[in-house]
Each structure stands twice: as C-alpha cells, then as structure tokens.
VEXDREN-2710 file (C-alpha; in Angstrom, 1 decimal):
% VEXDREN-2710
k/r/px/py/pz
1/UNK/162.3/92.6/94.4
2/UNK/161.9/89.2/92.9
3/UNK/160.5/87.6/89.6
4/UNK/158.0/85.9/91.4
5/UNK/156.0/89.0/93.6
6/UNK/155.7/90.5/90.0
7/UNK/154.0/87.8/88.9
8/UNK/151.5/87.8/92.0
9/UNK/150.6/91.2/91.5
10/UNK/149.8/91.0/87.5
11/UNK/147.9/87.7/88.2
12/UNK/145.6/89.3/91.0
13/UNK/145.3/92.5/88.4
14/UNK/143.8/90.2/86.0
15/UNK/141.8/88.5/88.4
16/UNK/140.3/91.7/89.3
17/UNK/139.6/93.1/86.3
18/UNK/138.1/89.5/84.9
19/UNK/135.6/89.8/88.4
20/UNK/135.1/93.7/87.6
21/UNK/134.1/93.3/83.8
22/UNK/132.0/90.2/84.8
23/UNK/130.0/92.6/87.4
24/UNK/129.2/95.2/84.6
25/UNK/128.3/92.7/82.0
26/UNK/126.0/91.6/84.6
27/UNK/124.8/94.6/85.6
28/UNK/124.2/96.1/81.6
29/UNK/122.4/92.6/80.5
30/UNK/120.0/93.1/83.8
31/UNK/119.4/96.7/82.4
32/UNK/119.1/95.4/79.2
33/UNK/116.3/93.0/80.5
34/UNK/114.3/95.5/83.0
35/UNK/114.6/98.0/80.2
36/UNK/113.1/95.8/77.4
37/UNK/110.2/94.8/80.2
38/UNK/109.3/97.9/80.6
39/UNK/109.3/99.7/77.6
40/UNK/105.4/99.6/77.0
41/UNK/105.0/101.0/80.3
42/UNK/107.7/103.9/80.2
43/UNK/106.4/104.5/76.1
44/UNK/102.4/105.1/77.7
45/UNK/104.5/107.6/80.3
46/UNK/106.7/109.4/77.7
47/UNK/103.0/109.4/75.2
48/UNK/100.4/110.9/78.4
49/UNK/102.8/112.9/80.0
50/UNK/102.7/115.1/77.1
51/UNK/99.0/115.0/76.2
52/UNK/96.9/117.8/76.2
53/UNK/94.9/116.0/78.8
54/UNK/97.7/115.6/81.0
55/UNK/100.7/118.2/80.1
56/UNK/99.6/120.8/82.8
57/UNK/98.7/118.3/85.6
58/UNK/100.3/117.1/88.4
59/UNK/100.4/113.4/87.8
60/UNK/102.8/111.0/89.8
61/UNK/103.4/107.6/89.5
62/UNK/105.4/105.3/91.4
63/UNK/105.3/101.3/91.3
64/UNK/108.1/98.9/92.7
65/UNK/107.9/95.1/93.3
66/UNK/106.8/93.8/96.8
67/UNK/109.5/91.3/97.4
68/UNK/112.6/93.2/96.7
69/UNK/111.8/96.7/96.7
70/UNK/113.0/97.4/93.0
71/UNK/111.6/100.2/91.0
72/UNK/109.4/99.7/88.3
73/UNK/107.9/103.5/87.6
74/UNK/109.1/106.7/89.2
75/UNK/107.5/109.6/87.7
76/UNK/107.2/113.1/89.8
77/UNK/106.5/110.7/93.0
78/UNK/107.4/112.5/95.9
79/UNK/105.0/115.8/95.0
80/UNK/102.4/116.3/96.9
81/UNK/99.3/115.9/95.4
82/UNK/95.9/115.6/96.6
83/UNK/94.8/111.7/96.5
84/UNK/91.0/111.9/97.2
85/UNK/89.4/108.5/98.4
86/UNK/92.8/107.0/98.2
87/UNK/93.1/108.4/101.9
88/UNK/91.1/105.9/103.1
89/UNK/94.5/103.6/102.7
90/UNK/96.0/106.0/105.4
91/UNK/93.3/106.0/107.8
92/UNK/92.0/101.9/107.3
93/UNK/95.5/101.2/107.9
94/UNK/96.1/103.0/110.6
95/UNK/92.8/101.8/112.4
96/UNK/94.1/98.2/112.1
97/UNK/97.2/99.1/113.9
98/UNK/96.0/101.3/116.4
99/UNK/92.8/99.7/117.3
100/UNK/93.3/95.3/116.6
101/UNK/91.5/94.0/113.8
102/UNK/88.5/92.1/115.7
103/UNK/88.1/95.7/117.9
104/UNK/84.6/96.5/118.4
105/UNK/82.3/99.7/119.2
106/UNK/80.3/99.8/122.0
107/UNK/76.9/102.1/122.5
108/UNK/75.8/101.7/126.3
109/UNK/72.1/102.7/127.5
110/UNK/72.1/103.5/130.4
111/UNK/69.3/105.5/133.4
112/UNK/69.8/107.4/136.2
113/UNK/67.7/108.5/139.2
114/UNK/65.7/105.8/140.8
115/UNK/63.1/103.4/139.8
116/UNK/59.7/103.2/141.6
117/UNK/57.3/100.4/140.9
118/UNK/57.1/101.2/136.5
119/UNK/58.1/104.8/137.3
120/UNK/61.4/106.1/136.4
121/UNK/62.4/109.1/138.2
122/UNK/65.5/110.2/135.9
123/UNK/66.6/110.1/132.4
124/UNK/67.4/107.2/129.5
125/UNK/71.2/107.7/128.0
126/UNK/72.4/106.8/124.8
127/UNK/76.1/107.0/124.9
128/UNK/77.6/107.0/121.8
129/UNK/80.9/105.2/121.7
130/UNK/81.6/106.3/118.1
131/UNK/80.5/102.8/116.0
132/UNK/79.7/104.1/112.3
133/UNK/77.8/100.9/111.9
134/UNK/74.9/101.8/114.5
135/UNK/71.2/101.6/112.7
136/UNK/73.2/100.4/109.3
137/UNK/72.5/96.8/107.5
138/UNK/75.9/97.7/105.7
139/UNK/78.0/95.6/107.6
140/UNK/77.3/91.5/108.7
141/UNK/76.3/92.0/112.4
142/UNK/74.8/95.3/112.7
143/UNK/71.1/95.5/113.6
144/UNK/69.2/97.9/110.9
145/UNK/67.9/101.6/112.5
146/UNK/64.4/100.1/113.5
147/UNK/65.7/96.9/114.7
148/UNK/68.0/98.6/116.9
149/UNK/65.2/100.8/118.1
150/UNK/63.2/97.9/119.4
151/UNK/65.8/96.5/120.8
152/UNK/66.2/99.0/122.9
153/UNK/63.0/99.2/123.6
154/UNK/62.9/95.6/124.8
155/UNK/65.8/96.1/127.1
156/UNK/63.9/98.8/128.9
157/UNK/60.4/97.0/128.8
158/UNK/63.0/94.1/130.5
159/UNK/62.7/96.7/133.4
160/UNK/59.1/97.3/133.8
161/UNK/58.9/100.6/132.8
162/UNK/56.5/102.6/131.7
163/UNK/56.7/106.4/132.4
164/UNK/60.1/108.3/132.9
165/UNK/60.4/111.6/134.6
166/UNK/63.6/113.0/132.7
167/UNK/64.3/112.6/129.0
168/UNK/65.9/110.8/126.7
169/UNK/69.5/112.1/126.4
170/UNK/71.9/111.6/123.1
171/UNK/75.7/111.6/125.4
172/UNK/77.8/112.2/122.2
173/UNK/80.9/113.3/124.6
174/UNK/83.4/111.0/123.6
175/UNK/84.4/112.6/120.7
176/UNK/84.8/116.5/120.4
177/UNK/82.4/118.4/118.7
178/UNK/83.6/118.7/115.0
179/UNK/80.7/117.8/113.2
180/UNK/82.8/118.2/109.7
181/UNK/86.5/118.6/108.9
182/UNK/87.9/121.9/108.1
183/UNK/88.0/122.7/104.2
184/UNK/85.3/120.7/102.8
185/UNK/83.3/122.2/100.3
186/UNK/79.5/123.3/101.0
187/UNK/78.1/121.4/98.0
188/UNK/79.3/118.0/99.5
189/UNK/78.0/118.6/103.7
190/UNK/74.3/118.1/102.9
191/UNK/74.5/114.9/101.1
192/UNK/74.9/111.9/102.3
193/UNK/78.7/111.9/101.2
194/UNK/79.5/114.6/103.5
195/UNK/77.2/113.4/106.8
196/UNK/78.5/115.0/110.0
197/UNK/80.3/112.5/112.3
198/UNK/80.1/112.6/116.0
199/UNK/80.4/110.0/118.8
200/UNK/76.7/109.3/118.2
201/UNK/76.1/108.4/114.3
202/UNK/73.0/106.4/113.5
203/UNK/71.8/105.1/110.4
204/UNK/75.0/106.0/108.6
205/UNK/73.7/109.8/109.6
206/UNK/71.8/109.5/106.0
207/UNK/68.3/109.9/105.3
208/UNK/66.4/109.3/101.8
209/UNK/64.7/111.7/100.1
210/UNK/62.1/110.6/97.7
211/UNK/61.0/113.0/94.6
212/UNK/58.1/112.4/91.9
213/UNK/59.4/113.6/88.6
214/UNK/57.2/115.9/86.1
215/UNK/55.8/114.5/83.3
216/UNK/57.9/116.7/81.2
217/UNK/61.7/118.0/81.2
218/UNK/61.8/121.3/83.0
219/UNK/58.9/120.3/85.8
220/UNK/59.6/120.5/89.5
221/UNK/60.1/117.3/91.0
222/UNK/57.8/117.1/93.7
223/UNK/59.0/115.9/97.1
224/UNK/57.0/113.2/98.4
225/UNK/59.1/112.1/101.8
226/UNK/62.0/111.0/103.5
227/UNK/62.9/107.7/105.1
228/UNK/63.6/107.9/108.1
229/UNK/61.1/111.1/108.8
230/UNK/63.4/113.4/110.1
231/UNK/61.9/116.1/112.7
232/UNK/61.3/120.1/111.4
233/UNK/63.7/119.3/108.1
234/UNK/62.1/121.4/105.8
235/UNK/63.0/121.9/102.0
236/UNK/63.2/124.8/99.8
237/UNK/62.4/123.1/96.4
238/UNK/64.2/123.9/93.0
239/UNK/64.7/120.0/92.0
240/UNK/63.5/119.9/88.2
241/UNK/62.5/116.9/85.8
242/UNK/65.6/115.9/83.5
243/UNK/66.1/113.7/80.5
244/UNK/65.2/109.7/81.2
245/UNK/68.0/108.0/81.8
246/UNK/69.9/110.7/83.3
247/UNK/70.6/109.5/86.5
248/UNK/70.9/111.3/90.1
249/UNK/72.2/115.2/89.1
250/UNK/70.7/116.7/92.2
251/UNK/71.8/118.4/95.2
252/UNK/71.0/119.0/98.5
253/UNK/72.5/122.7/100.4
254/UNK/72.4/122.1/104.0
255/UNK/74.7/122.4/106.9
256/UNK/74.9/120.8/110.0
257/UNK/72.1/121.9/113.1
258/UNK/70.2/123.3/109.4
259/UNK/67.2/122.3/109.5
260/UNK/65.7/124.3/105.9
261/UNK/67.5/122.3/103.1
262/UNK/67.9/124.1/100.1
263/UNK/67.5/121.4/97.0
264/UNK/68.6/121.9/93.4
265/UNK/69.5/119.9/90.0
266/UNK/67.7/117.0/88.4
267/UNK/65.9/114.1/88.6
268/UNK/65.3/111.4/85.8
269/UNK/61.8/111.9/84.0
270/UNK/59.9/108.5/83.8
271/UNK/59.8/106.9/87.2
272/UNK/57.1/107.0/89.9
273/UNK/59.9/107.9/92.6
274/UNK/62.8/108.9/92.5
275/UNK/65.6/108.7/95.3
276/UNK/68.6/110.9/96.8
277/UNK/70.5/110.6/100.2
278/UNK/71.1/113.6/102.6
279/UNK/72.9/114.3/105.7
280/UNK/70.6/114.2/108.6
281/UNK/71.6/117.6/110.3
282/UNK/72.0/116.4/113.8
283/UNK/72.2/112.8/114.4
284/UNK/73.0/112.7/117.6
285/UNK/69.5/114.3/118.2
286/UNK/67.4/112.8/116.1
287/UNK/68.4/109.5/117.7
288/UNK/66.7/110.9/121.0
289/UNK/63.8/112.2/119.1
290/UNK/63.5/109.0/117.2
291/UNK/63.7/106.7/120.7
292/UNK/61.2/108.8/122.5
293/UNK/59.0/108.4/119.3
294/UNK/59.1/104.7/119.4
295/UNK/58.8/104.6/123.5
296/UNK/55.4/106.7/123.1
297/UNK/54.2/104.6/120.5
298/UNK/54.8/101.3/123.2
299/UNK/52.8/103.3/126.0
300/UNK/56.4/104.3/127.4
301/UNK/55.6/108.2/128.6
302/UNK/58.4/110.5/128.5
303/UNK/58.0/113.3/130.6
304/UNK/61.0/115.8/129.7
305/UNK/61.4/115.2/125.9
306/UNK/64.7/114.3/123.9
307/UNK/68.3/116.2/124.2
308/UNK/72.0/115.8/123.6
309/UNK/74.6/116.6/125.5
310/UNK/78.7/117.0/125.1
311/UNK/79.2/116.1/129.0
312/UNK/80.4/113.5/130.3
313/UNK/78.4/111.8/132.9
314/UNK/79.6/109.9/135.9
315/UNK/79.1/106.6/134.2
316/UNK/80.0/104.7/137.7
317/UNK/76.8/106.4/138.5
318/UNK/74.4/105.2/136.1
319/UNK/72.9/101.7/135.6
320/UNK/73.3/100.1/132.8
321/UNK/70.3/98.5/130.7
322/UNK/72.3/97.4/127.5
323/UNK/75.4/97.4/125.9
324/UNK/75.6/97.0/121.6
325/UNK/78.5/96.0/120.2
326/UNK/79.6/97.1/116.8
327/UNK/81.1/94.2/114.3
328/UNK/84.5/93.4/114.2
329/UNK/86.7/96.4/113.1
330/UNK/87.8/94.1/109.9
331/UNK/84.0/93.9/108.7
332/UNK/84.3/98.3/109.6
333/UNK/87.2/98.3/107.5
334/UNK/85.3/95.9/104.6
335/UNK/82.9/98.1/103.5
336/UNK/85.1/101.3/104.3
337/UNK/87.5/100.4/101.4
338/UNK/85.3/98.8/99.1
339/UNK/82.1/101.3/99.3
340/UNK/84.8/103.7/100.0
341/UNK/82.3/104.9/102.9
342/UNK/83.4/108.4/104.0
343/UNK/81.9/108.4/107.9
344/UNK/83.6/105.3/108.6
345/UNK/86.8/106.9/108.0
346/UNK/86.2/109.9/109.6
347/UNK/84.7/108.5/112.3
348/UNK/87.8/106.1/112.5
349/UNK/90.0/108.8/112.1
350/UNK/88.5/110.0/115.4
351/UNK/88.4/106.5/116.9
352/UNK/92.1/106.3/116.6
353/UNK/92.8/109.8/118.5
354/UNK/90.2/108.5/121.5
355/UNK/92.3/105.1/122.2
356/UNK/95.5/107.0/121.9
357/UNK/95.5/109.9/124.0
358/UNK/91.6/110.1/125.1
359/UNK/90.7/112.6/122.7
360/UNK/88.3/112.3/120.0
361/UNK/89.0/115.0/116.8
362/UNK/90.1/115.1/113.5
363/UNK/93.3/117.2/114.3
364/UNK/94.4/114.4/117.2
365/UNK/93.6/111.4/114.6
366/UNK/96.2/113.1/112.1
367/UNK/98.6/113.3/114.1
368/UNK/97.9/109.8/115.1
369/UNK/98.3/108.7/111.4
370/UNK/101.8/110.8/110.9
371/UNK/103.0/109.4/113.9
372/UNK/102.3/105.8/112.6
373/UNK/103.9/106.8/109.0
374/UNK/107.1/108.0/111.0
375/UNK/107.0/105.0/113.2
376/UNK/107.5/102.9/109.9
377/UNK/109.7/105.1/108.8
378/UNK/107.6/106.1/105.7
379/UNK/109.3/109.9/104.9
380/UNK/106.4/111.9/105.8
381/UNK/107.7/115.5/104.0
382/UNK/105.2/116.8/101.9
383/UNK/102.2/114.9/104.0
384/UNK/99.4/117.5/104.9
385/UNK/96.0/115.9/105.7
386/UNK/92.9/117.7/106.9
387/UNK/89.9/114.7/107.1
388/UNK/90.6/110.8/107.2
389/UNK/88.3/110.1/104.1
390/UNK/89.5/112.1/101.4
391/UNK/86.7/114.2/100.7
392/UNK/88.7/117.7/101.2
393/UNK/90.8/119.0/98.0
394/UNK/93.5/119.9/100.7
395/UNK/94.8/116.7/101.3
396/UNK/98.1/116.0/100.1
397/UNK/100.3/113.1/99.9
398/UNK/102.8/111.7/97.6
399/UNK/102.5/108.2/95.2
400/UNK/106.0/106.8/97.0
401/UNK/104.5/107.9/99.9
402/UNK/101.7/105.6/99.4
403/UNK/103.3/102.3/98.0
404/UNK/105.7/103.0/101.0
405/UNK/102.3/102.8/103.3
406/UNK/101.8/99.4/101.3
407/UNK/104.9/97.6/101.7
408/UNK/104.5/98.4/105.3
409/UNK/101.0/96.8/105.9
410/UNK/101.6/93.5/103.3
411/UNK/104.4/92.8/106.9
412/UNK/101.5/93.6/109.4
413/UNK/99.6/90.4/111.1
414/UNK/96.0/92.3/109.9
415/UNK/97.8/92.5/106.0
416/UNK/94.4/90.0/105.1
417/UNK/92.1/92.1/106.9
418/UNK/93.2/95.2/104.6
419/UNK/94.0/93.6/101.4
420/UNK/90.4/91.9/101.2
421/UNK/89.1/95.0/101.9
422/UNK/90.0/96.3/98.2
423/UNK/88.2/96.6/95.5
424/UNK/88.6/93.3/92.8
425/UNK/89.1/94.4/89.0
426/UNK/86.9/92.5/86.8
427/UNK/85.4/90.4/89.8
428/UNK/82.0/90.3/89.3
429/UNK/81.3/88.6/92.8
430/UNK/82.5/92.2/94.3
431/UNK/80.6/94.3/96.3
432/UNK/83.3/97.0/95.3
433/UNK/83.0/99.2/92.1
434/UNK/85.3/97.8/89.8
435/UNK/83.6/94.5/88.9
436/UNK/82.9/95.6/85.2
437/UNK/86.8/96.9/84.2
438/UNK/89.5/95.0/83.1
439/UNK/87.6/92.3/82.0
440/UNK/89.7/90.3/79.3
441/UNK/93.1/91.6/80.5
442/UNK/95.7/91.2/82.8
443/UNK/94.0/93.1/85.6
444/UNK/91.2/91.0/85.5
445/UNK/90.5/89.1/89.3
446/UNK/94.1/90.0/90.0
447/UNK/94.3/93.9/90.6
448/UNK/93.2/94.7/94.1
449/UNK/92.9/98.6/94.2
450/UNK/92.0/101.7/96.1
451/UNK/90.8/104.4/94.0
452/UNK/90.3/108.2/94.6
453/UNK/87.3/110.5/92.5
454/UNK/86.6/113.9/93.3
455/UNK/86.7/116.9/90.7
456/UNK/90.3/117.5/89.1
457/UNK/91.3/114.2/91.0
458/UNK/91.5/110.5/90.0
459/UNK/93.7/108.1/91.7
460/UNK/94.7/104.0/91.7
461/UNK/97.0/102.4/94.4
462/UNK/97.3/98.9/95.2
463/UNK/98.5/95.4/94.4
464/UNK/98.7/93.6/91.0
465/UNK/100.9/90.3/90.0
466/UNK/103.1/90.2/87.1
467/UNK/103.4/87.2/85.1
468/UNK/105.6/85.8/87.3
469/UNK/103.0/85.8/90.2
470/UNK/105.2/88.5/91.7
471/UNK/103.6/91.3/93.8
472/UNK/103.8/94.8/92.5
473/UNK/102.6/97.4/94.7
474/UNK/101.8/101.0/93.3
475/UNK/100.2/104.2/93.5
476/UNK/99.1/106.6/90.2
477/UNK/97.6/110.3/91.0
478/UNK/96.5/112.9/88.6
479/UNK/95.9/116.5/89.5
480/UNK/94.4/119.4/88.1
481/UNK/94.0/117.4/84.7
482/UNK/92.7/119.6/81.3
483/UNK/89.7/117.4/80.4
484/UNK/87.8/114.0/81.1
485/UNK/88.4/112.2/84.5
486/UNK/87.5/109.1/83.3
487/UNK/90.3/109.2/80.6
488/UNK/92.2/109.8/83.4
489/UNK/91.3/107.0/84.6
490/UNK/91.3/104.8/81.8
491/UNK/94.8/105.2/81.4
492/UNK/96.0/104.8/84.6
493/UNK/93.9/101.1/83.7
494/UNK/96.6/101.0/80.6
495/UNK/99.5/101.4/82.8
496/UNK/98.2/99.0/85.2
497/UNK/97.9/96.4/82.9
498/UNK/101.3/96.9/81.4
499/UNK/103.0/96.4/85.1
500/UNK/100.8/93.0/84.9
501/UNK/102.0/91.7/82.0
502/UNK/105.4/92.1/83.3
503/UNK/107.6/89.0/82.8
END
C-alpha cells in the first residue's frame, strides 16, 4: 500500500473533522443566540410556573415561528386542557373550509294549498335554513327583527292576501332537534350566552329584559319589560338593588320550552332601567307567534294560529313567496371571532354537519371538525369536544394542537377572511374586546388573538410579529388556576409581549 493512498485518507480525515467541528460551532453559536432571545420569555415560565397562582394548574404553552416552524415555547403542550372561547378557532376555521368564505344562509317562505281571490286556503312556512344572522343588526347585510318582519309581510301582501285558512308554521327540520349541547351548565342556558340553536334562530334567540332598580341596596328590582315581548314568559323575581357602579351580576334560570324564568343576583342602584339578555325559550316558535302578530295587526286573518314543526315538507310542493339570504359567511365569521358570539358557532358547528352528510347536530359537526384536523394532519390525540363555541367545561384540546390548527389556515385561500376576524390588541378602532390592552408595548396593533373566559379558564392563541416582522403563531391555556383569572391573564399579556420583542 503506497505513500500516497495514506496521504488521501489523512487529508479527507481532516477535511471531515474541519466540516464536522464547523457544523457544531454552528449549531452551539445558534443555540447560544435562540437561548439569549429567549431568556425573558423562558425566566416569566420558570417564575409563574411555580407561583401559587399557577403551581397546581394545568397551564400549556406552545409558540413557534410561522415561516419555519421553529420552536419558541413548549411547556406541557400536548395535555389536554379545556380552551373555552378559544374553540371558536376550531369551528370558524372549519366553517371556511367546509362551507366557502362568501357562503350564504337562506330562509325560504313559502304557502301551500291554493289561493282564491285574497283567500289562502293552506298555511305560511318559514323554513329555517340555519342563518344565526336572521332578525340581527350584528352583521353588515342582515335586516334587524322588525324589518325582517315587514318584509315578509310585504312579500305576502305582494300576493293579495288577506285571510289564510292554516297557520303560520316555524319548519325548523333542517337541523336535528338539540336545542343545547350536552354538558353545559344550567346557570349559562337561560341567558343570552347560552340561547338554544335550531335551524330557525331569530333575533340572535335573545330577548332583553329591562329592571328598575330600588332606591336602596337590598330592594327588589322591579321588572318593567322585555324587548321583544315574548309570549306567556313569566318571571319568578328575586333580582335585588346592588351597589352603583356594580355592573350586570344577575341571572336568569330557565331552560329551553320553559316558559317561568326564575331570576336572581343584582342590578346597579342609580339608573332608571336597567338591562339583561335572556334566551328566548323557543325561537323557533315565537317567530310564528311574532309573524302572525304582525299579519293581524296589517288586517292579514290567520285562521289556525302559529306552530313549528321538525318535518320536512315536500318543498317541490310548495310555492315560494321569498327567499332571504344571510351575509357572506366571512361577515358570519367577523363578528363570531371578535364578539366571540356563541350561537354562531354552534349553529355553524351544525351548518357544517348539514352540507357534509345532510345532517344537522352537534355530534355530526364534531366529527366534521376532527375529520378536518386529521385531514391536515394536525395529531388529534387528546381532542374531545362536546359544543362548537366553547361554552362547556368538557372541551378539551391541546396549545400545539392549536398553533398546529394555525399554521394550517395562514396556507388556506380564506387565511384573510379568518385572521381579520381576530380581535386587535390595543386597536382602538376594534369592535373586538381588546382595544384597551397592550397599549404602549409590543403587542400593541400587532397581536391578533383569540381568547377564551369561562370559570377556572383563561386562554390567548394567535399571531404576533417579532421585531423582525416575523410571524409567530401561539396558543397559552390555564386550567384549574388557584386565584384571579385576570392575573391569569395578564401574564399570558407578559409572555406575549416577550415573543414580540423577539429579535
């Protein structure tokens, strides 16, 4: 063996070892860097995750860059933990995929029987085609409740008529009859937060209920009305007078078809009236009655009263008088995210499951949403949903589970149509609730979030820019926490703004 093939192998022995130490040199000055960035963001971990506050809680954290995919915070972020409003991510997402971002509702009237001269000989439908933004001035494009009415009204003047036979009949049989989902809590169904959702939703399924305080703490706040005047709702009264200034602390115990609503808590002292929202107990229903009522008061007779029904009519059948569209799904999804509006999400949740496989529930939309995580191969272990809004303590999900869900939309053509829908830190043009934080810092007009509030949960997920301008996606949930939510939240805000002052 010759001089010269020794030489070949020593020189590509130090050529390899020159290339190998340049790699870890490399590779230790690049953790040197990330670990110098981060250090205010992993010393607020190692200082909360110890607190008293937040010791015994089940609080995940995840955050990674957009672009690349590189981890930025990993703490405890594949448990499952329950994520609150943040759900709405799931099920707004989901909607855009399933449905098109310029989808739109429909609500058909429709008659049957014959018409004779101004005599109808049959029945007025309303068929509810599940649009959450029917009777609502919450959304650009949506007629408000009594503009709708006359509408309708008009259509079926359009016709000449002016007695009908039959009744008018609330068809709420797209969707299945699951008024609420499983494992909400009774404190939430009669308020306005917890409305019933059905194929037929009017009015955002809300009434207000107006109160006149007592002069003194302690008093029983009368109950003047509500707006709209719901039918045979009747209220068993324990509302009481608080402090000034205190703000809404009351309650209304109802249920849906309930028509004796049991109220208790507080009102503010000092003001003439006094408002609260409740869950109209049967909307589907009270959209007949409230159509009838507004036909009479036209001259319109209506022989055979108001109704609903769960069947499904021969629709080839009927004649149609009008059709309402619903705005564009986008606009739906606008004011889901940023008033973090729990019928729209359930009553998207349902919308997806009716395109899909022609069956309107709560249990068919989940599956729908899994089957959309798998389908973007998000790992879905752990992942045990039981509503679309986030209103059930039951819901579980994971933070990587989340800024997974994110990555995957910011590649979607409807990415604008979701990320607009978030709420703005520190944007005081904002319809969204986050207008007054961050102001001053790094969050501010640059944090677009999603966040999650109900008792022993607070949540943030969403976008934020580093210094660089480069995207950071994450999500930040805290579970079962020993004190003030709000801290909770304030220093998820910290963390936040440490990840945006990232250079």
């Amino acid at each position: 063996m010759n001089i010269f093939f020794w030489e070949k192998l020593v020189g590509r022995c130090v050529n390899k070892l020159k290339f190998v130490f340049a790699v870890w040199v490399s590779f230790f000055l690049t953790i040197a860097v990330f670990g110098q960035n981060l250090a205010p963001v992993n010393n607020l971990i190692d200082k909360y995750k110890s607190s008293t506050l937040l010791k015994n809680s089940q609080w995940c954290l995840y955050a990674e860059y957009l672009e690349n995919g590189k981890t930025l915070i990993n703490h405890n972020s594949d448990m499952s933990v329950a994520p609150a409003s943040g759900l709405k991510v799931f099920t707004s997402i989901t909607a855009l995929e399933i449905l098109g971002e310029d989808f739109r509702f429909q609500t058909k009237i429709y008659y049957d029987g014959k018409l004779n001269g101004n005599i109808l000989d049959g029945n007025v439908f309303i068929v509810g085609g599940g649009d959450p933004t029917l009777g609502s001035d919450l959304v650009k494009g949506s007629l408000p409740l009594m503009e709708l009415i006359s509408k309708i009204i008009s259509d079926i003047q359009l016709l000449g008529i002016q007695k009908i036979t039959g009744s008018v009949i609330a068809d709420c049989s797209a969707y299945e009859y699951q008024p609420i989902p499983d494992n909400w809590n009774y404190i939430d169904i009669g308020n306005y937060y917890g409305a019933s959702s059905s194929a037929l939703s009017i009015n955002e399924n809300l009434y207000r209920l107006f109160f006149r305080p007592g002069k003194k703490v302690g008093d029983i706040a009368e109950v003047i009305r509500t707006e709209p005047e719901i039918p045979n709702l009747t209220f068993t009264n324990l509302m009481r007078t608080g402090e000034s200034g205190s703000g809404d602390n009351g309650y209304i115990y109802n249920a849906p078809l309930q028509y004796n609503a049991y109220l208790q808590g507080t009102v503010p002292k000092g003001a003439n009236e006094f408002v609260i929202k409740g869950s109209i107990p049967d909307p589907p229903l009270f959209t007949a009655e409230l159509l009838l009522t507004e036909l009479n008061k036209k001259g319109i007779i209506i022989a055979g009263g108001s109704q609903k029904t769960y069947v499904k009519q021969n629709y080839n059948k009927l004649k149609l008088v009008t059709t309402i569209f619903s705005p564009p799904l986008k606009d739906i999804v606008y004011i889901l995210n940023k008033r973090s509006n729990n019928l729209y999400a359930e009553l998207l949740l349902k919308a997806i499951a009716y395109k899909s496989n022609g069956i309107g529930s709560t249990s068919e939309g989940i599956k729908i949403v899994e089957q959309f995580l798998s389908k973007e191969k998000i790992n879905t272990n752990g992942f045990n949903i039981s509503d679309g809004s986030g209103l059930s303590r039951s819901n579980m999900i994971s933070a990587r589970m989340m800024t997974k869900l994110l990555s995957a939309v910011s590649r979607k053509n409807y990415f604008n149509a979701f990320y607009n829908s978030l709420g703005i830190v520190g944007d005081s043009n904002d319809i969204g609730f986050y207008k007054n934080l961050g102001i001053g810092t790094a969050l501010e007009k640059n944090a677009h979030i999603k966040s999650g509030v109900i008792q022993g949960v607070r949540s943030y997920s969403g976008f934020i820019k580093d210094r660089n301008g480069k995207t950071i996606i994450f999500s930040m949930i805290a579970n079962n926490f020993d004190g003030s939510g709000a801290r909770v939240s304030e220093i998820h805000r910290e963390i936040m703004n440490e990840l945006a002052n990232l250079k």
